[in-house]
C-alpha angles and dihedrals in degrees: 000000000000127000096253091057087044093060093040093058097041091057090045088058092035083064109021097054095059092046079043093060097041096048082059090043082060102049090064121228102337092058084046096059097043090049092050088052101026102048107048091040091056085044085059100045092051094057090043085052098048092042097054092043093050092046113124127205096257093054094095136286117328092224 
């Protein structure tokens, strides 16, 4: 990923996860609660997914 994605897609996130989170405050309760599982869950499995497709021979064993 170059720099200039990586600031693309910082500043995407910068401003989409707060409309995104709006947008679930307005849905009520329901939009709350999938916020509050959904969200952090997708935050996790981004990291998990840039980490593993970053990852470089010397970093440790592959299995």
């Amino acid at each position: 990923m170059s720099l200039g994605t990586a600031i693309l897609v910082a500043v995407g996130l910068f401003i989409g996860l707060p409309v995104l989170l709006l947008l679930a405050g307005a849905a009520g309760p329901i939009g709350w609660i999938a916020a509050a599982i959904v969200l952090p869950l997708a935050v996790l499995a981004v990291l998990l997914w840039l980490g593993w497709i970053r990852r470089r021979p010397d970093d440790g064993p592959w299995h």
